[in-house]
C-alpha positions as CSV (number, residue, x, y, z in Angstrom):
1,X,-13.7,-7.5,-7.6
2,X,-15.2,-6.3,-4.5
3,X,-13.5,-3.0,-2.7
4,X,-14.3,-1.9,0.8
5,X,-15.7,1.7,-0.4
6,X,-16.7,3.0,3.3
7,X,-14.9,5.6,5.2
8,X,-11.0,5.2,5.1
9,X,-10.5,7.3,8.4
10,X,-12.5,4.6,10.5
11,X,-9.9,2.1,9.2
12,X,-7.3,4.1,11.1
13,X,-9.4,4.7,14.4
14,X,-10.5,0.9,14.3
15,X,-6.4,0.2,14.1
16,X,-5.3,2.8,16.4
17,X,-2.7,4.5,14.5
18,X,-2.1,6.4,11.2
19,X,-2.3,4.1,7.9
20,X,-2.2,7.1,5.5
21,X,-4.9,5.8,3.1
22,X,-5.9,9.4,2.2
23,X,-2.9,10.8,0.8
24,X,-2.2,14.1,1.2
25,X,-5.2,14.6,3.7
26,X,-3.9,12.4,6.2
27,X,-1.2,14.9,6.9
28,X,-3.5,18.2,7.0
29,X,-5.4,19.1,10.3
30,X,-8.5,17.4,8.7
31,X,-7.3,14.1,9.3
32,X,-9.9,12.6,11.2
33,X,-7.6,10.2,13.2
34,X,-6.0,13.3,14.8
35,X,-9.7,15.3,15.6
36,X,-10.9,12.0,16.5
37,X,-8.1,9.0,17.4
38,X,-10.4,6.9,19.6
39,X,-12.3,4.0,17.8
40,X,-15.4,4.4,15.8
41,X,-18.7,3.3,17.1
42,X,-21.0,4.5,20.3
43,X,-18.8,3.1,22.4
44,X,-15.5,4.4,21.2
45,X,-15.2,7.1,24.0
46,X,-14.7,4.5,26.6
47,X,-11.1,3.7,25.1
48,X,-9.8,0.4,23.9
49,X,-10.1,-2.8,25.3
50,X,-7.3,-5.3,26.5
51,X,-7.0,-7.6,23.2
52,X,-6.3,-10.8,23.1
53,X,-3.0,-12.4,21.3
54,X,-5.6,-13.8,18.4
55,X,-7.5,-10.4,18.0
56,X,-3.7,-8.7,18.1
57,X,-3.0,-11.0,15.4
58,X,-6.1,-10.9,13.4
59,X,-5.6,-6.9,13.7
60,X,-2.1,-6.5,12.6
61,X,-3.7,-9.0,9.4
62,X,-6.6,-6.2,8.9
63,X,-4.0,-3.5,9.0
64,X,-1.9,-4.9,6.3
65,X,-4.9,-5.8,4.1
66,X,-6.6,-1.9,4.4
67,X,-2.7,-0.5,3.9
68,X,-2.0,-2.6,0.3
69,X,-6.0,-2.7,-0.5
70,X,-6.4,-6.6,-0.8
71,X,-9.2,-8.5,0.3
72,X,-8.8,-11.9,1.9
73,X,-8.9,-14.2,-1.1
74,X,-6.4,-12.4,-2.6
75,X,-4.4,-11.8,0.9
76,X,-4.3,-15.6,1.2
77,X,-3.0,-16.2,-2.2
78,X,-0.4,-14.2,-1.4
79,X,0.4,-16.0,2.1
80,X,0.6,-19.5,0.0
81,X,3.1,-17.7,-2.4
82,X,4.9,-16.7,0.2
83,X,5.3,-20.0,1.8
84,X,6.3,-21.3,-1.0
85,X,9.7,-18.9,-1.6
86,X,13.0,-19.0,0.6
87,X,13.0,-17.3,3.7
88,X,10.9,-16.1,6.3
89,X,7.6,-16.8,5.2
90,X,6.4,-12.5,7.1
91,X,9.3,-11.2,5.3
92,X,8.0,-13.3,1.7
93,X,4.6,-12.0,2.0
94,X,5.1,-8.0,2.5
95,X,8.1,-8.6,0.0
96,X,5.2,-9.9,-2.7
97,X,2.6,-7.0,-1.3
98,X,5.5,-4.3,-2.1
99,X,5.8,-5.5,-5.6
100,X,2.0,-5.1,-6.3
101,X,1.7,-2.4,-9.7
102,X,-0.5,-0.3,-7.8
103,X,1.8,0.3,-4.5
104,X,4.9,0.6,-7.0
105,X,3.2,3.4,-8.8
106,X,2.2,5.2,-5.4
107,X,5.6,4.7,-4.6
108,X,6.6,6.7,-7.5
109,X,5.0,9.4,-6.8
110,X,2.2,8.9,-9.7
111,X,-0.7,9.0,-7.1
112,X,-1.4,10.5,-3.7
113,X,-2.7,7.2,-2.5
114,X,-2.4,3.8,-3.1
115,X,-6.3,3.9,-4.0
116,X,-5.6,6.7,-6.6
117,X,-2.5,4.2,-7.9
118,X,-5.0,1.5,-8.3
119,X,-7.5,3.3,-10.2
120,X,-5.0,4.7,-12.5
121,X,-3.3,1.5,-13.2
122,X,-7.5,-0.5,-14.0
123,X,-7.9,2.0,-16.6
124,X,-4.9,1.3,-18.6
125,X,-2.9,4.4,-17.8
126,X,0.5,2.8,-17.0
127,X,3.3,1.2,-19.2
128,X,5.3,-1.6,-18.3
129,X,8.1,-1.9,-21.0
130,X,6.3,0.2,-23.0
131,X,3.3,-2.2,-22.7
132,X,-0.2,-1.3,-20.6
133,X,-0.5,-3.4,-18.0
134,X,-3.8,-2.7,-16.4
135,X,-3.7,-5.5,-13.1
136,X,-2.6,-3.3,-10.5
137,X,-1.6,-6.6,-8.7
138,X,1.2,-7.2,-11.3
139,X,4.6,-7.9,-9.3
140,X,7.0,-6.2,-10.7
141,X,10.3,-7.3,-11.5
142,X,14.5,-5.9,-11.5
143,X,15.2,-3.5,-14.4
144,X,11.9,-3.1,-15.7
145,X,10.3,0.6,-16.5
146,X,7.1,1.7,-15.1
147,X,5.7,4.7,-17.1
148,X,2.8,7.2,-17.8
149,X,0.4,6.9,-20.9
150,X,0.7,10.2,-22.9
151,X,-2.5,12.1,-21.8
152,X,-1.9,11.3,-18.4
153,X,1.5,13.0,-18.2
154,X,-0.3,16.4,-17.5
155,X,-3.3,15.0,-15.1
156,X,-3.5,17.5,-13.0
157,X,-3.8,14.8,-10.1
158,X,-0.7,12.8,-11.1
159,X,1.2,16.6,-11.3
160,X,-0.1,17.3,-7.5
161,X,0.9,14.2,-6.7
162,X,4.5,14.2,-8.0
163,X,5.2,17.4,-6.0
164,X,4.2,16.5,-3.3
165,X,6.5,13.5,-3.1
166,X,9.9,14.4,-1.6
167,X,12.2,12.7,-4.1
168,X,14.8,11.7,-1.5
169,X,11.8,9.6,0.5
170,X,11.0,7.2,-2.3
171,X,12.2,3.6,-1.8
172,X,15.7,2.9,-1.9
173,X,14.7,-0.4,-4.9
174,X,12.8,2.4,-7.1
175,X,14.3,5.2,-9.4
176,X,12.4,7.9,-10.6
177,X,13.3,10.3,-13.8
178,X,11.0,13.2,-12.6
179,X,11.7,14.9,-15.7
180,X,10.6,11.8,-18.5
181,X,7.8,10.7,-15.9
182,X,9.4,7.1,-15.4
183,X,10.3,5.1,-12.9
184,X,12.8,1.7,-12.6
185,X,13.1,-1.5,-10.7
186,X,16.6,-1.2,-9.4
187,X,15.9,-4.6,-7.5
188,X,13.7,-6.7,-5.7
189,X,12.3,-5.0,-2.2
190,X,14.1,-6.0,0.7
191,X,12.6,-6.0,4.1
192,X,14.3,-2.9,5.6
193,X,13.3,-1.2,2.1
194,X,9.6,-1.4,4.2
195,X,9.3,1.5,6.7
196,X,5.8,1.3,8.1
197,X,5.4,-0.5,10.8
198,X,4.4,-3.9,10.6
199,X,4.7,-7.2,12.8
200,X,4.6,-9.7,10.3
201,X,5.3,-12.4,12.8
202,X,2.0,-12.2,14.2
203,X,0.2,-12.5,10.5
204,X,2.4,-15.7,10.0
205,X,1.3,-17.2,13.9
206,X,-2.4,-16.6,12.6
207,X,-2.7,-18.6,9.7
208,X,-0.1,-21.3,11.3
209,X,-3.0,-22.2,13.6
């Protein structure tokens, strides 16, 4: 599947704000978005434009798609799913995105990115139940156990990775065992479990048109 492999930083500058795509990095002094936060391009200097409501919508759906690493195809299929379930149709479709393998195993702590997650879940290095799942957009379910294949247990990446997560900021539907390298489903994700800031609304009012 096709992966948008350019810069991540210019994602950030292009959205205005701080999406965290690098990991650790994005919290150091050589963050780009804080040496440089105006837009990419020639014409970057000259600030940002007045948008109107369909490029403020289209943007808040580009933000979502660089922050859970989905292209459109995939971001649609999700939207249709989400229309589909009971509820607010926003709320359905960041619910789905939150229960992706890969941003579930970021979550944990088992990568310092959701880019890292990915590539660790594709080559077969996580357990679900005890059984390799290797789609990293698996949705994971209540009382399931996500878990590290043996010689990954002491990846130096995965180990940077783990303490540098502050056990007592992981989601309030996950559950970590730090010392076995697991992690549980307590529950499905609710809405308030999601603390970046998204307007979900205006992804809904986009495809509604």
């Amino acid at each position: 599947m096709a992966r948008y492999i350019g810069p991540k930083c210019k994602i950030c500058r292009r959205e205005g704000e701080k999406l965290f795509l690098r990991g650790s990095r994005c919290y150091t002094d050589k963050c780009s978005f804080t040496r440089r936060g105006y837009p990419p391009g020639q014409h970057g200097k000259a600030g940002r434009r007045k948008l109107t409501s369909y490029a403020t919508q289209l943007r808040e759906k580009q933000k979502v798609k660089s922050i859970y690493g989905v292209l459109e195809t995939q971001f649609r299929r999700f939207f249709r799913e989400a229309t589909r379930l009971p509820g607010a149709t926003g709320e359905n479709l960041l619910i789905l995105l939150e229960r992706r393998l890969d941003n579930v195993v970021y979550q944990l702590g088992f990568a310092s990115s959701r880019q890292q997650a990915r590539q660790i879940v594709k080559h077969g290095h996580i357990l679900v139940d005890g059984k390799k799942v290797d789609i990293p957009s698996y949705l994971v379910k209540p009382n399931q156990v996500i878990s590290l294949v043996e010689k990954m247990r002491k990846n130096p990446f995965v180990r940077k990775a783990l303490e540098e997560r502050d056990p007592e900021k992981i989601t309030g539907w996950l559950k970590l065992d730090k010392d076995n390298l697991t992690g549980t489903v307590l529950r499905l994700p609710k809405r308030e479990d999601i603390t970046i800031p998204l307007q979900e609304n205006l992804i809904v009012e986009l495809y509604s048109k």
